[in-house]
C-alpha positions as CSV (number, residue, x, y, z in Angstrom):
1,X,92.5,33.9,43.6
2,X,90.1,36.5,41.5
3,X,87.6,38.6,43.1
4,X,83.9,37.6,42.7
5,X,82.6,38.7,39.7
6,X,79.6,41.0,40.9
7,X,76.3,40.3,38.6
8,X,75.1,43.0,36.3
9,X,71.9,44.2,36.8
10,X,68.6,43.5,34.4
11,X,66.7,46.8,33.1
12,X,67.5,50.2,32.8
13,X,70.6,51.4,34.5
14,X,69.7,54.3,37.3
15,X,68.8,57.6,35.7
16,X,71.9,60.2,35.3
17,X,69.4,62.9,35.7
18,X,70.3,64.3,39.9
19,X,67.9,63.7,42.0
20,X,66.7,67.6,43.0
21,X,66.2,68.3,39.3
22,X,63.7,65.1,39.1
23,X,61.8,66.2,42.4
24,X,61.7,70.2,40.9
25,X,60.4,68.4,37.6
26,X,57.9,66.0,39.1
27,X,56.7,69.4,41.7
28,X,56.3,71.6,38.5
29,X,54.5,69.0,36.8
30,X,52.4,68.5,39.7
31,X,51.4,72.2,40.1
32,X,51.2,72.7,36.2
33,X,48.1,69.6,36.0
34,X,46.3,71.2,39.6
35,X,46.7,74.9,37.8
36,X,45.8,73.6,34.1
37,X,42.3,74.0,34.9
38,X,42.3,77.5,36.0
39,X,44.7,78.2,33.4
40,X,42.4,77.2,30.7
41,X,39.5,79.0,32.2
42,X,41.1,82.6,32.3
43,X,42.3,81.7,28.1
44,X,38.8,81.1,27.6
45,X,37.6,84.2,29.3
46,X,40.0,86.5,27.8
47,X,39.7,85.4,24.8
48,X,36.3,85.6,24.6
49,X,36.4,89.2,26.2
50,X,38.9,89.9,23.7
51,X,36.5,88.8,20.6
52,X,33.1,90.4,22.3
53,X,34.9,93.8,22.8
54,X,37.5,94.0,19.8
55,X,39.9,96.2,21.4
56,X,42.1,96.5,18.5
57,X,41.3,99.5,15.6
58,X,41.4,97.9,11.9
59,X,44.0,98.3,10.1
60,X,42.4,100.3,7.0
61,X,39.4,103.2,7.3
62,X,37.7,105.0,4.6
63,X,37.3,108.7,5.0
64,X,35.2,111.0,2.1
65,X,37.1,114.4,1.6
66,X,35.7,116.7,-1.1
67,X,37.0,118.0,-4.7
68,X,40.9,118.1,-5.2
69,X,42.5,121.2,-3.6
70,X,39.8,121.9,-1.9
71,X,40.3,122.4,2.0
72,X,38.4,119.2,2.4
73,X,41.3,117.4,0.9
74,X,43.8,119.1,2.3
75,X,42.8,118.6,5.7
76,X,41.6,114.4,4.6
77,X,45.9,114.2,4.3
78,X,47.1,115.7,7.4
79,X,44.3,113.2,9.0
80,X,45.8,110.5,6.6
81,X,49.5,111.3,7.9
82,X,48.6,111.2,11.6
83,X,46.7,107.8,11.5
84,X,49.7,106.6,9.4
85,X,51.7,107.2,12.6
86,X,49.6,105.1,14.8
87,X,49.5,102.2,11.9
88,X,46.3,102.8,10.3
89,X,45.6,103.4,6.8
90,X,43.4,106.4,6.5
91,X,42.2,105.7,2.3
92,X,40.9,109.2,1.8
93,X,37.9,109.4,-1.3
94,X,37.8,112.8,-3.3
95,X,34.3,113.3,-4.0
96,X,31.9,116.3,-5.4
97,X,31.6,117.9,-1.8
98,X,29.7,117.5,1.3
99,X,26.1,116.6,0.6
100,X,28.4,113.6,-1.5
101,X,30.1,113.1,1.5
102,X,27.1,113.0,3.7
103,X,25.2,110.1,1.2
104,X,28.9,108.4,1.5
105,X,28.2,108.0,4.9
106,X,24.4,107.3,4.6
107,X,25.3,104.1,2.1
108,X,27.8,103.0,4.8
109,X,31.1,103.4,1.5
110,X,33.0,105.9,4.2
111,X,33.9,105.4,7.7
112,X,34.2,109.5,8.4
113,X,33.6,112.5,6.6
114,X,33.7,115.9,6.6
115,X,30.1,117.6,6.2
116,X,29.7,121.1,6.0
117,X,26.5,122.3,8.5
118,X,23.3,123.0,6.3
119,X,24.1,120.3,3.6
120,X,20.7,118.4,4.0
121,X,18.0,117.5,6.7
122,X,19.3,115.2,9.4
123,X,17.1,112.6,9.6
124,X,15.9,110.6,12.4
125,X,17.3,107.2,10.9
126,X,20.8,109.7,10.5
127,X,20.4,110.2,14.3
128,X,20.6,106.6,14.8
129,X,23.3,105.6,12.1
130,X,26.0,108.8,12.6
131,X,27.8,110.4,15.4
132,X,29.6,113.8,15.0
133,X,33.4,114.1,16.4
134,X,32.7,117.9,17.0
135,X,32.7,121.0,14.8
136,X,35.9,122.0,13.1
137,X,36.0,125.0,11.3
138,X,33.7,127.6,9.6
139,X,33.6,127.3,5.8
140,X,32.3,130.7,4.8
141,X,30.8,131.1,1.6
142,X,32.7,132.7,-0.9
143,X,31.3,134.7,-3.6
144,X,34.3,135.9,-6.0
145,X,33.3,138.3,-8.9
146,X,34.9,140.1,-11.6
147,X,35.4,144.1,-11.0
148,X,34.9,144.7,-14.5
149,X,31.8,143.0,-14.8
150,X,30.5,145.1,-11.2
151,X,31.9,148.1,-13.0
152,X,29.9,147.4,-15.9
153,X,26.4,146.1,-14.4
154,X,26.3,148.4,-11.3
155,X,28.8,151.1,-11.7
156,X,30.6,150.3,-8.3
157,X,33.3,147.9,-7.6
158,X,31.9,146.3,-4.6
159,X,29.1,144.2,-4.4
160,X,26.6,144.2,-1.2
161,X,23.8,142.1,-2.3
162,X,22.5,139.2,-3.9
163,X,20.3,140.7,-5.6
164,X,22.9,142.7,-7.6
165,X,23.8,139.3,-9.3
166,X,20.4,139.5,-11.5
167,X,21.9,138.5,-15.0
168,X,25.4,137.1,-13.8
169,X,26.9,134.0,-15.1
170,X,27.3,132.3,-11.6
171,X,29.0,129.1,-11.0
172,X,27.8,127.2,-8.1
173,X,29.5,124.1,-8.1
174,X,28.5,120.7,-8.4
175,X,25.4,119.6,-6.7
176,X,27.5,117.0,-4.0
177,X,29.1,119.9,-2.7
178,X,25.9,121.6,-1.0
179,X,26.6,124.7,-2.2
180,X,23.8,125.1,-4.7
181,X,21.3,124.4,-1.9
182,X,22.7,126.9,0.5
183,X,23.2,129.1,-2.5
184,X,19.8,128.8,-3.7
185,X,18.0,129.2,0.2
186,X,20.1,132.5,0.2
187,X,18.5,133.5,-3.1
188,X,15.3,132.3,-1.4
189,X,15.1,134.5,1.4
190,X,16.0,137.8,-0.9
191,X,12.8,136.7,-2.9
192,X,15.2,135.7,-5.3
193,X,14.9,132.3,-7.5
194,X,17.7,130.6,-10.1
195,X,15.7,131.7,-13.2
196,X,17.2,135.1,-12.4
197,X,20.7,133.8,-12.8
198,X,22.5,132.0,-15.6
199,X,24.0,129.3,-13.4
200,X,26.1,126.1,-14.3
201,X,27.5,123.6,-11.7
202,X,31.4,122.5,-12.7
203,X,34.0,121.6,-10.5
204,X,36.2,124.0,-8.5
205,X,39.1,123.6,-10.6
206,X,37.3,124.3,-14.3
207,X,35.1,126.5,-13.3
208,X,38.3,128.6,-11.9
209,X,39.9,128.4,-15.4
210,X,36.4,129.3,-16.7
211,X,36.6,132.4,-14.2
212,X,39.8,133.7,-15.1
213,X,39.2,133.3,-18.7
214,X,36.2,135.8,-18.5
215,X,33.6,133.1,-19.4
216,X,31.9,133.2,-15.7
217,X,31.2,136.5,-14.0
218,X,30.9,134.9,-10.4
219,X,31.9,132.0,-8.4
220,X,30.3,130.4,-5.3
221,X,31.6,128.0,-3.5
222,X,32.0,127.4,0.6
223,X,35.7,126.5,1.8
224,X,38.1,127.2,4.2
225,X,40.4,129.8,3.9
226,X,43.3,127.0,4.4
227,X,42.1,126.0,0.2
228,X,44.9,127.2,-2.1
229,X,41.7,128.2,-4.6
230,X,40.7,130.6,-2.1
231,X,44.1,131.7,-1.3
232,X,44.7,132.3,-4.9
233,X,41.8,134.3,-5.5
234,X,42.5,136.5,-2.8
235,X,45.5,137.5,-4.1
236,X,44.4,138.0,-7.9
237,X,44.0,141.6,-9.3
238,X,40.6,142.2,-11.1
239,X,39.0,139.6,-8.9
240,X,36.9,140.8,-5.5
241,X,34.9,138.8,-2.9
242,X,31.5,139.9,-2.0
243,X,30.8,141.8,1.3
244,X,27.4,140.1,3.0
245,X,26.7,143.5,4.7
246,X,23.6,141.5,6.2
247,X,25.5,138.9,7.6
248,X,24.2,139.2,11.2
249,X,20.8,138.9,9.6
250,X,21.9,135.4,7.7
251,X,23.3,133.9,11.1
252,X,19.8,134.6,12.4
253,X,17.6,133.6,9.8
254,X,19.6,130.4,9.5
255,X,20.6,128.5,12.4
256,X,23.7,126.5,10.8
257,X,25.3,129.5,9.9
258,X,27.6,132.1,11.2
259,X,28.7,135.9,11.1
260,X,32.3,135.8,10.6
261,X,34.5,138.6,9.5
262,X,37.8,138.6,7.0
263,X,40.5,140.8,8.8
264,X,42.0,143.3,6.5
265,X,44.9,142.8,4.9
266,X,45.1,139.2,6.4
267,X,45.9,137.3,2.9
268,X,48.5,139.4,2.5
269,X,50.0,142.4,5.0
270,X,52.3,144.1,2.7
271,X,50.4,144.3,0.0
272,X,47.0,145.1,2.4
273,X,44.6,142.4,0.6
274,X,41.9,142.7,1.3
275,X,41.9,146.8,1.4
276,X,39.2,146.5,4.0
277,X,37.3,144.2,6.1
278,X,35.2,141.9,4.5
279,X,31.7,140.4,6.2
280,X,30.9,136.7,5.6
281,X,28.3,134.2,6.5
282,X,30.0,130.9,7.3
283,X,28.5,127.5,8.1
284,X,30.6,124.9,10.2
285,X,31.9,122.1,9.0
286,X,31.6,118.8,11.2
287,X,33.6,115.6,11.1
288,X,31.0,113.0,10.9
289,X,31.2,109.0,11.7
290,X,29.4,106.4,11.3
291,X,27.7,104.6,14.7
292,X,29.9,101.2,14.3
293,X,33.1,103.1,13.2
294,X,35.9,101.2,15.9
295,X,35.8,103.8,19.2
296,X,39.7,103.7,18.7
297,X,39.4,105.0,15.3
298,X,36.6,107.6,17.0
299,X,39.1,108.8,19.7
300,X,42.4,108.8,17.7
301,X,40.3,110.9,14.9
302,X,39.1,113.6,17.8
303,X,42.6,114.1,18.9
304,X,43.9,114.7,15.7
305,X,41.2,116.7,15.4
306,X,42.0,119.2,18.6
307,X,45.8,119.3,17.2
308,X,44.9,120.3,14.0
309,X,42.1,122.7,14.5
310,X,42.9,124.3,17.8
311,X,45.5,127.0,16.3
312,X,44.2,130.2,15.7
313,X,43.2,131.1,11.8
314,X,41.6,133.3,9.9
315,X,37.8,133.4,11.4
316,X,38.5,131.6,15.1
317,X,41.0,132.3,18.4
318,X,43.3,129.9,19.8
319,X,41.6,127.1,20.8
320,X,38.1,127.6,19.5
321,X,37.8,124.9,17.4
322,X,37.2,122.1,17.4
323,X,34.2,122.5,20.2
324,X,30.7,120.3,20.6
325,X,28.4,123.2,19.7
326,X,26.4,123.6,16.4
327,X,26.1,119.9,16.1
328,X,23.1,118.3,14.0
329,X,23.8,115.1,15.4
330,X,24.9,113.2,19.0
331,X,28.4,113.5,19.6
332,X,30.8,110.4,19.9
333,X,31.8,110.2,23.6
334,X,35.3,109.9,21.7
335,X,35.2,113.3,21.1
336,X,34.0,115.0,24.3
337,X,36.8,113.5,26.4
338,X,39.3,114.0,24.0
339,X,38.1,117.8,23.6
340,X,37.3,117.5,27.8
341,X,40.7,116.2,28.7
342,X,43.1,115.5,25.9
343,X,44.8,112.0,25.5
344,X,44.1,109.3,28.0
345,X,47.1,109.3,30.8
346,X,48.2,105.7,29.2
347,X,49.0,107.2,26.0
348,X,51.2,109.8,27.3
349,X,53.4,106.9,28.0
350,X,52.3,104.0,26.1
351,X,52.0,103.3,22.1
352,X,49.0,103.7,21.2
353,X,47.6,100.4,20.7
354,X,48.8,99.1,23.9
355,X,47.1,102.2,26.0
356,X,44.2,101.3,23.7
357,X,44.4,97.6,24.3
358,X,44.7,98.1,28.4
359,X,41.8,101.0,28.0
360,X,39.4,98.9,26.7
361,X,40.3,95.9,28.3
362,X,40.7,96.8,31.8
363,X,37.5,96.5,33.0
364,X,36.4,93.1,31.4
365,X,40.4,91.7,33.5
366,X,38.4,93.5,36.5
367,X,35.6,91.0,36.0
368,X,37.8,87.7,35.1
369,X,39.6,88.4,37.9
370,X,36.7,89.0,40.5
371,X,35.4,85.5,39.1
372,X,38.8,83.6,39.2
373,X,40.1,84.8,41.9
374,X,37.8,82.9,44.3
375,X,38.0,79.9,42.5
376,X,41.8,80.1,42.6
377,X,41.1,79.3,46.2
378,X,41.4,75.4,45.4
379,X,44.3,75.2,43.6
380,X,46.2,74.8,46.8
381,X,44.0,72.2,48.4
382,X,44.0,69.9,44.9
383,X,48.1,70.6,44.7
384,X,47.5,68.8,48.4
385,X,45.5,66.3,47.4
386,X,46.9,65.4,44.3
387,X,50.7,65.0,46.1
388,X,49.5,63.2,49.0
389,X,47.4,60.4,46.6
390,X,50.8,59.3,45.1
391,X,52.1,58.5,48.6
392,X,48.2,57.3,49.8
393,X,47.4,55.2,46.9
394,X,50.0,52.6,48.0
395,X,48.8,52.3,51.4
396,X,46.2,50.2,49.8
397,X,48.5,48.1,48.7
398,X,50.2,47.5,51.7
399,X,46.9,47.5,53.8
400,X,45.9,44.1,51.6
401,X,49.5,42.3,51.9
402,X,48.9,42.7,56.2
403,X,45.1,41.5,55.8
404,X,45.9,38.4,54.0
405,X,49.0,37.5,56.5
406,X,46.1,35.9,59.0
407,X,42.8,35.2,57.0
408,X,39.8,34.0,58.7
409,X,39.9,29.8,58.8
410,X,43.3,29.8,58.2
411,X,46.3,27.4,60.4
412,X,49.7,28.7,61.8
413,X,51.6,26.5,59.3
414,X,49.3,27.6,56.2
415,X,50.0,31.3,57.5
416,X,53.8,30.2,57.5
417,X,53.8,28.8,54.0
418,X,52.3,32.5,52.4
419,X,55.3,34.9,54.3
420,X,57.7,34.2,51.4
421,X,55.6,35.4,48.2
422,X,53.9,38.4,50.9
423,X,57.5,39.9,51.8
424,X,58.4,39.6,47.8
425,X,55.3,41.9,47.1
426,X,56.3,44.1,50.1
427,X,60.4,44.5,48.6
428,X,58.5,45.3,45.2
429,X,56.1,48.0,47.2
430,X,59.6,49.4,48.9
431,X,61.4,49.7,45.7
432,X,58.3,51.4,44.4
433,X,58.3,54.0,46.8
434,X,61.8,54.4,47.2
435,X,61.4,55.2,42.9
436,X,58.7,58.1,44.6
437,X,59.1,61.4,43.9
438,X,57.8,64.2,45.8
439,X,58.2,67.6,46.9
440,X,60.4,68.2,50.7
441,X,57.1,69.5,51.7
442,X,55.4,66.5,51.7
443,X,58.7,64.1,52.4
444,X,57.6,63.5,56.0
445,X,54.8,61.0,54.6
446,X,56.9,59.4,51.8
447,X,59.2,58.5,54.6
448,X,56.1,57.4,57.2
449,X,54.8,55.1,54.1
450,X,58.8,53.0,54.0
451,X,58.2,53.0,57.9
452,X,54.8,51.4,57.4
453,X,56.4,48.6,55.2
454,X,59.2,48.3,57.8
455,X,56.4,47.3,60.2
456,X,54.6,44.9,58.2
457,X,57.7,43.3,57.3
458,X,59.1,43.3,60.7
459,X,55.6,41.2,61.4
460,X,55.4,39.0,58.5
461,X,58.8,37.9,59.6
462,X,57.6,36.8,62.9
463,X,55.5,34.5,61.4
464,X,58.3,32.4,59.6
């Protein structure tokens, strides 16, 4: 005789899934829905923090330089190089010189720009649209004449004065590089006026050419010594660079310049050039930004500032430039705590753009954090809440099958005749909570729920 053949079961087979992975599933998901909230709130908040204080630098800035080999340029490429570094593209515009620079700035076509001290009348809207980074060098004013012509005009080699000039085919470059108004207030205050001087206004390079080639007697223009025109000149035989014996007197008449003084034989040692100290008046060139120029651009510009501009040179000791004096306009806080204290302690250890990105975002998670953190405080009690309804929200259910086992008006036998359909909706209530998962926390009232039903049904089958 066979074995009964068992019956196979309607519906979906049980799941193959083990039971500990569904209850860790169904917990997560619980926590995940009673978090989501919160969740969502600090997005919002950082993300809006994030857009309100833009903490990251663009990608591309726009710096005016000056005329090609000029010091201005030289020094716009080591800039270029160590912003390169950090990922951002320093586009560096040649241009006449620093009153061109200055207007750059003025018409907002330049981020930064170098602007040589004395170039033109701050203004007070300038006061309000630019910040300086800090003074960076002097750019003394070079006067370069021929010895023949001095030999000729004055019968001495060396040249004093301006007023010795009367007559001389000057060059004072062209009229974006400042020079011709610094040139003409020194004429100025020796009662001099540019009638009393055949002047033109090329560019550095031709009017060089023009120099050597004997067409041009003088040649003024304000660099630092770092230029390879000035370096060349130096070194040239038949050319010589004016001595301002009245220096001391310039640096007083004019507050944006300086005394400075050409070491002998500091061009070149061995072959003792120049043959004697040479006096110079100097004004300081600035590195200029504009107001809304990105304060990570500001601070990464004023530390490659203090690495390139702290060695000693020519007219400054170790260390003296850059420096926050003989500034026209308000410094960048950029600059004075990167000349104060060097690089933040996060970039010593960090990439840039992440010290940046915790720099300027620190204090705004400070805030999100004081605000979340007390609302944090009812995630736990929701988590309850929202386990403990899965279990409760059956109890309703069961509540109603015990209330309708005796209704009001109602006989013994009638009560009788309803057990059979009330104990099937109880073994569907059971199978529903047996299907109940929830975390071993909270199994103590899953399993008080199945002992409710075991009551109910233990009564509705006194009553068959």
């Amino acid at each position: 005789m066979s074995a009964p053949v068992e019956p196979v079961p309607h519906g979906p087979g049980p799941s193959r899934v083990p039971r500990s992975w569904r209850t860790w599933w169904w917990a997560l998901r619980d926590m995940a829905v009673s978090v989501g909230p919160l969740v969502l709130l600090i997005a919002a908040l950082v993300t809006l923090a994030f857009w309100w204080l833009n903490p990251n630098p663009p990608q591309r800035v726009v710096m005016a330089t000056g005329p090609a080999q000029s010091a201005y340029a030289t020094f716009g490429a080591r800039y270029a190089q160590a912003l390169a570094a950090q990922g951002i593209e320093l586009v560096l515009k040649p241009t006449d010189g620093s009153l061109h620079n200055l207007a750059m700035l003025r018409a907002g076509d330049a981020d930064l720009a170098l602007v040589q001290g004395g170039s033109a009348p701050m203004t007070e809207e300038d006061q309000a649209s630019l910040v300086s980074l800090g003074s960076l060098f002097v750019e003394p004013l070079w006067l370069f004449y021929r010895e023949s012509t001095a030999l000729r005009r004055t019968s001495s080699r060396h040249l004093l004065h301006p007023t010795q000039l009367k007559g001389w085919r000057v060059n004072v470059g062209t009229p974006g590089s400042g020079v011709p108004t610094l040139f003409s207030s020194i004429l100025a205050a020796n009662r001099m006026s540019e009638k009393d001087l055949l002047l033109s206004e090329l560019d550095h390079t031709p009017a060089t050419v023009a120099f050597l080639d004997g067409e041009l007697d003088a040649l003024v223009f304000a660099s630092a010594p770092e230029s390879p025109l000035v370096q060349m000149l130096l070194l040239t035989p038949g050319v010589r660079l004016m001595d301002f014996a009245q220096s001391q007197a310039y640096a007083r008449r004019f507050a944006y310049l300086r005394a400075v003084t050409l070491p002998q034989g500091v061009a070149d040692l061995a072959a003792n050039l120049p043959a004697r100290p040479v006096r110079l008046i100097a004004p300081t060139t600035s590195l200029l930004a504009r107001a809304e120029t990105h304060p990570a651009v500001l601070q990464l510009m004023a530390q490659t500032a203090v690495a390139l501009h702290r060695e000693p040179g020519w007219f400054g000791q170790a260390r003296e430039f850059p420096n926050l004096t003989q500034t026209e306009l308000p410094l960048a806080p950029e600059a004075t705590r990167a000349m104060a204290g060097g690089a933040p302690l996060l970039q010593r250890y960090l990439p840039f753009w992440l010290a940046n990105l915790v720099e300027r975002m620190w204090l705004a998670m400070g805030l999100i954090l004081a605000l979340v953190l007390p609302l944090s405080r009812v995630v736990p009690p929701l988590y309850t809440l929202r386990i403990r309804s899965r279990v409760f929200r059956w109890y309703a259910e069961l509540r109603d099958i015990e209330d309708r086992v005796a209704p009001p008006g109602v006989r013994v036998a009638g009560v009788a005749a309803q057990v059979a359909p009330l104990l099937a909706e109880l073994d569907a209530l059971e199978a529903k909570a047996g299907r109940m998962q929830v975390p071993l926390a909270y199994a103590d009232e899953l399993y008080a729920l199945r002992s409710h039903i075991q009551l109910v049904r233990k009564k509705l089958t006194l009553l068959q």
